[in-house]
C-alpha positions as protocol buffer text, in pm:
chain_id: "A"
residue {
  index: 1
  type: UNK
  ca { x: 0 y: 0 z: 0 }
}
residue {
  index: 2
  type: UNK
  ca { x: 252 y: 229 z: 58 }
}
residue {
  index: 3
  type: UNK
  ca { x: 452 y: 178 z: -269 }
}
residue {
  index: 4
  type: UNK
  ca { x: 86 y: 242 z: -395 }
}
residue {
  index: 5
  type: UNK
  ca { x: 120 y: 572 z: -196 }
}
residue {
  index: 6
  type: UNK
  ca { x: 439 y: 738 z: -261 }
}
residue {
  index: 7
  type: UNK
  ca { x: 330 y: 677 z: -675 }
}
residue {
  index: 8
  type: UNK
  ca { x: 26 y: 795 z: -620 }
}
residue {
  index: 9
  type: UNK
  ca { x: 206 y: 1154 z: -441 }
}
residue {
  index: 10
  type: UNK
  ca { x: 497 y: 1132 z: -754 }
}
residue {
  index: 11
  type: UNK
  ca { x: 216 y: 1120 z: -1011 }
}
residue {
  index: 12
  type: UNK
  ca { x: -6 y: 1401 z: -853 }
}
residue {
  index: 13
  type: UNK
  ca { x: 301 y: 1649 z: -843 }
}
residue {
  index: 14
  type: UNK
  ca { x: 347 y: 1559 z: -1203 }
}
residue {
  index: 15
  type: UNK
  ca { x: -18 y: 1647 z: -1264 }
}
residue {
  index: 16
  type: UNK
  ca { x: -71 y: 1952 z: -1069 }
}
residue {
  index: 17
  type: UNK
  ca { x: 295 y: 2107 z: -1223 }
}
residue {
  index: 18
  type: UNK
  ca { x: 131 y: 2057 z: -1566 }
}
residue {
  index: 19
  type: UNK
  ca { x: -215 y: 2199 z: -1444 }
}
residue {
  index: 20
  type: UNK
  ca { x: -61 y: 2525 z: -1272 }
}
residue {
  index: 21
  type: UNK
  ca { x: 143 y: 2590 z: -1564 }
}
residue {
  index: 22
  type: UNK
  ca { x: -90 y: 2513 z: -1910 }
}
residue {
  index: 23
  type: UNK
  ca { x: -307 y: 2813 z: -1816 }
}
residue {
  index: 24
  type: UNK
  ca { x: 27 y: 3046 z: -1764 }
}
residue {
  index: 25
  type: UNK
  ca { x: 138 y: 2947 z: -2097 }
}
residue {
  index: 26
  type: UNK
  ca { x: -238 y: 3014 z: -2217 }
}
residue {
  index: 27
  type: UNK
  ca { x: -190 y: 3373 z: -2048 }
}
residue {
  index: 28
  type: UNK
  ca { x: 132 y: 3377 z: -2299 }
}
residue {
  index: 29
  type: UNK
  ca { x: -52 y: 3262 z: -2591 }
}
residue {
  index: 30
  type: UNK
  ca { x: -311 y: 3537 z: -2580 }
}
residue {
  index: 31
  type: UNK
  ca { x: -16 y: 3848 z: -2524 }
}
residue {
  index: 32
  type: UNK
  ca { x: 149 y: 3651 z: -2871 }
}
residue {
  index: 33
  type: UNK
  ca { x: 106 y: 3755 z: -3217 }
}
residue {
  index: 34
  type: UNK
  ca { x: 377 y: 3675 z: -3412 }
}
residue {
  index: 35
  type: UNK
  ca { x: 315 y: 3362 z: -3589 }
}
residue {
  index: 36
  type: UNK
  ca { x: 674 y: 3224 z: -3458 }
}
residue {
  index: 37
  type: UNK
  ca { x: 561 y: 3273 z: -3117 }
}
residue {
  index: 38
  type: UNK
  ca { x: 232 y: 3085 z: -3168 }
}
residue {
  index: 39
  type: UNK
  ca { x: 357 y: 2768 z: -3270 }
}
residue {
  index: 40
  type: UNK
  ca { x: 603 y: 2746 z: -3017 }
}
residue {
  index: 41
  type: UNK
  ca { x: 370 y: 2830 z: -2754 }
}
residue {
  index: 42
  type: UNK
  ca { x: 101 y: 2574 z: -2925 }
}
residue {
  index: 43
  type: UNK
  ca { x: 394 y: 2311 z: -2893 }
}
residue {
  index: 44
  type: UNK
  ca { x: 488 y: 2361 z: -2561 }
}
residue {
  index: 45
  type: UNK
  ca { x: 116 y: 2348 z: -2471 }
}
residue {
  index: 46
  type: UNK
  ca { x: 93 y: 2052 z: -2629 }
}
residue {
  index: 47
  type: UNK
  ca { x: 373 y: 1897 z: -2526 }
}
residue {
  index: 48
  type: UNK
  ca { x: 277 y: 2007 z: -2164 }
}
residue {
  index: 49
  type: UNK
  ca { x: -71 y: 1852 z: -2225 }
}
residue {
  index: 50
  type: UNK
  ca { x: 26 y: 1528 z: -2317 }
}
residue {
  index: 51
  type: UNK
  ca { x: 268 y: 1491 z: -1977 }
}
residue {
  index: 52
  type: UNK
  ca { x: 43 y: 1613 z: -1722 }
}
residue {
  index: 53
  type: UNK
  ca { x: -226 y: 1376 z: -1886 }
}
residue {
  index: 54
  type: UNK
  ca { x: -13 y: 1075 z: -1833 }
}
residue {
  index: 55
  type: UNK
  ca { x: 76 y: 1206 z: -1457 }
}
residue {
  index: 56
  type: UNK
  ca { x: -292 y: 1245 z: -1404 }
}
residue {
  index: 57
  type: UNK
  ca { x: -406 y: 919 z: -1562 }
}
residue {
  index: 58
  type: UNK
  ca { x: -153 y: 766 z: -1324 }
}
residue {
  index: 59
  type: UNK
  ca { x: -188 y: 938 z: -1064 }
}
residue {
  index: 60
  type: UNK
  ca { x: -603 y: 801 z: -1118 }
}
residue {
  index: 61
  type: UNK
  ca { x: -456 y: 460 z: -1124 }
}
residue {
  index: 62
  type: UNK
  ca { x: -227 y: 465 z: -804 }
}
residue {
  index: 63
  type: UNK
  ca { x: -510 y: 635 z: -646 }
}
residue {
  index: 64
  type: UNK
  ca { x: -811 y: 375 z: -742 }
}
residue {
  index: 65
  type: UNK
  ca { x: -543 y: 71 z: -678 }
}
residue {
  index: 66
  type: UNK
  ca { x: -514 y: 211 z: -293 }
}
residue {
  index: 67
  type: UNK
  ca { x: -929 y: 204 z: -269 }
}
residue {
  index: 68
  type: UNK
  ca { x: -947 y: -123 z: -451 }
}
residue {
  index: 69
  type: UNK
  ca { x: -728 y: -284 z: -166 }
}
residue {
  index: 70
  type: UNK
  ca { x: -903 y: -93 z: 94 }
}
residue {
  index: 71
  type: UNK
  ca { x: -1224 y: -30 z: -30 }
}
residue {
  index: 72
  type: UNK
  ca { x: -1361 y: 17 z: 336 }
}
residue {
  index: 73
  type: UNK
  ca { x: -1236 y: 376 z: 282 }
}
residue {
  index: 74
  type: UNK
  ca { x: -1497 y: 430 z: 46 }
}
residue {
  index: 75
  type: UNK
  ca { x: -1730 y: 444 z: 381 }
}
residue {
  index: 76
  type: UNK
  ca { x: -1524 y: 737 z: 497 }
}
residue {
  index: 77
  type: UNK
  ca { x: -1723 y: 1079 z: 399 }
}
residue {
  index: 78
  type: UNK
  ca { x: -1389 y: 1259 z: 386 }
}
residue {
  index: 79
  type: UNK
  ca { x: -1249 y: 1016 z: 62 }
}
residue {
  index: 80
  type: UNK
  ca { x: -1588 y: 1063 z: -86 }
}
residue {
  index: 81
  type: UNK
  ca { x: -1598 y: 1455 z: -31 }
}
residue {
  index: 82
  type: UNK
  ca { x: -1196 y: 1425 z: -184 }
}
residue {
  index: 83
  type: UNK
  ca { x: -1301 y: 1229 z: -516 }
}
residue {
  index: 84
  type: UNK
  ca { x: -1554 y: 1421 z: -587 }
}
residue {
  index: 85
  type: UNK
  ca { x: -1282 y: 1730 z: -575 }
}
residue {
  index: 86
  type: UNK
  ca { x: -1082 y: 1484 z: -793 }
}
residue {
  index: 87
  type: UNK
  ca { x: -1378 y: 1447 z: -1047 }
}
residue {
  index: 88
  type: UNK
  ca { x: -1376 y: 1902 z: -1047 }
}
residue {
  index: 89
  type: UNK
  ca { x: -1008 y: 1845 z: -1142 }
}
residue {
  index: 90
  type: UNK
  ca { x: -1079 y: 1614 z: -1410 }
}
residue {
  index: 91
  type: UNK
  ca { x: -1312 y: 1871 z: -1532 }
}
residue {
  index: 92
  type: UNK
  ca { x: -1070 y: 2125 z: -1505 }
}
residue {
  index: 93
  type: UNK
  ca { x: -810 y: 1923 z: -1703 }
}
residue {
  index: 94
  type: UNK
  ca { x: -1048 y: 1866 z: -1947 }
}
residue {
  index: 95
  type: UNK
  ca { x: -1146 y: 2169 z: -1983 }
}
residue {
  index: 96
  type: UNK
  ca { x: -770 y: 2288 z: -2033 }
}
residue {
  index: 97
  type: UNK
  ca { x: -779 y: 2073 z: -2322 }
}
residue {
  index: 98
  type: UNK
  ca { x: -1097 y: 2284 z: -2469 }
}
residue {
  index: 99
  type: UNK
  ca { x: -954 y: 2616 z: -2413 }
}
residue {
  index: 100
  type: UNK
  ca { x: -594 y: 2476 z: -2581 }
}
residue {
  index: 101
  type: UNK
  ca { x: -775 y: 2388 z: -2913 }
}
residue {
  index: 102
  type: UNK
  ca { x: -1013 y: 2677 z: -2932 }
}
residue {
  index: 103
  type: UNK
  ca { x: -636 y: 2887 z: -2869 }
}
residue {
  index: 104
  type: UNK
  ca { x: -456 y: 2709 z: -3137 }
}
residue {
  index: 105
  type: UNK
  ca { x: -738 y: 2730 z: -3386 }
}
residue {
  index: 106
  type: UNK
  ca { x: -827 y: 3098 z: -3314 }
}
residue {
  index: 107
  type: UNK
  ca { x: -1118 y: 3054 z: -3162 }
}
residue {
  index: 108
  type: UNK
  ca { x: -1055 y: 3197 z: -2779 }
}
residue {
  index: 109
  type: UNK
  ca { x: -1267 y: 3427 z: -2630 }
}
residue {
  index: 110
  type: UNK
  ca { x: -1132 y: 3456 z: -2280 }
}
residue {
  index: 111
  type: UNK
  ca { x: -909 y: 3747 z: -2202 }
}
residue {
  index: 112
  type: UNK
  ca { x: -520 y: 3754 z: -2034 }
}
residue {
  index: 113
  type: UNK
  ca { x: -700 y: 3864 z: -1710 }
}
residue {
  index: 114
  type: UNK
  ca { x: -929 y: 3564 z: -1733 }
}
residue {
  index: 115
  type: UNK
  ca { x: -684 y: 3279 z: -1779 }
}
residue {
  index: 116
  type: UNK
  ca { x: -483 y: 3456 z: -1478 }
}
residue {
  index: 117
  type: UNK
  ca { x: -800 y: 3385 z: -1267 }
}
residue {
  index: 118
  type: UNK
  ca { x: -868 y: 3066 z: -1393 }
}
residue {
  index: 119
  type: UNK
  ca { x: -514 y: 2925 z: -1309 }
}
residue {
  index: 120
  type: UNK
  ca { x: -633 y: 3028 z: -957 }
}
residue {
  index: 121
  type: UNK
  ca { x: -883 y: 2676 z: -942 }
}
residue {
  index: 122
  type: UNK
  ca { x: -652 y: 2415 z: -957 }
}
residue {
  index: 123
  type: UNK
  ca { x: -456 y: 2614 z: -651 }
}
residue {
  index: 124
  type: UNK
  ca { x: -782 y: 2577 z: -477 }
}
residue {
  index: 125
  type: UNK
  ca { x: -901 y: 2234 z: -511 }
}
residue {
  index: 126
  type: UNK
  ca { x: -522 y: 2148 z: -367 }
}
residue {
  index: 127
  type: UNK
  ca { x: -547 y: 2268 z: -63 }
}
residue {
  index: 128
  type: UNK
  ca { x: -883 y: 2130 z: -8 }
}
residue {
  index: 129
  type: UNK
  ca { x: -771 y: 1789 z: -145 }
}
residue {
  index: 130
  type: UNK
  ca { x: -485 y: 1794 z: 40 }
}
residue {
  index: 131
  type: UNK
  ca { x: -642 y: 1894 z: 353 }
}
residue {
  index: 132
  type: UNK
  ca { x: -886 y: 1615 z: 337 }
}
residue {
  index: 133
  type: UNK
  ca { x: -622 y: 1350 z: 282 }
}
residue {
  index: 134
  type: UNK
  ca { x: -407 y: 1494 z: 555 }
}
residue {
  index: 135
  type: UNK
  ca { x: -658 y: 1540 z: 825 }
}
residue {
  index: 136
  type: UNK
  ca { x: -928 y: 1332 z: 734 }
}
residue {
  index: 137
  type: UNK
  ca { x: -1197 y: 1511 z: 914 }
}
């Protein structure tokens, strides 16, 4: 279980390094005009894209192979209350993916000011995921 762990806590940082900074880079893609500066910034969001998706997928793995060999936890309100976070930050990821596309196909609509506050939500479900790991209320 705890090999299961410390993977689990490896994969996460992976994931949440890649989700605090895709919407920075997004921040850069909208100050960007030249078309040199686009596709480099459309690479390295791709590129970025495609790492944190594979720390996130196995972080999801690691993280669903600890409650398969202790699915009591799933009785505990505070894992419950934490996947459910987990399931916002899929969203979020997903939605990263969305707002990536509609960038490299010049279809954003969201301002420099808005991507600043979005990169905000990932911050936040953190410390609440964290918190309810840690202390387990």
């Amino acid at each position: 279980m705890l090999w299961l762990k410390a993977f689990h806590i490896v994969f996460v940082v992976t994931w949440f390094a890649g989700l605090f900074y895709l919407p920075r880079l997004f921040v850069y893609h909208c100050e960007t005009h030249d078309a040199p500066g686009l596709a480099r910034l459309a690479l390295m969001e791709r590129r970025l894209f495609a790492l944190m998706s594979l720390g996130g997928g196995l972080a999801i793995i690691f993280g669903l192979s600890m409650v398969a060999m202790a699915p009591v936890f799933l009785s505990f309100t505070w894992l419950r209350v934490k996947l459910a976070l987990v399931a916002a930050l899929i969203g979020y990821h997903l939605w990263c993916y969305t707002l990536m596309r509609a960038l490299v196909e010049g279809r954003n609509r969201h301002s420099q000011r808005w991507f600043r506050v979005f990169n905000e939500l990932p911050g936040i479900l953190l410390i609440a995921i964290v918190l309810l790991a840690v202390l387990r209320p």
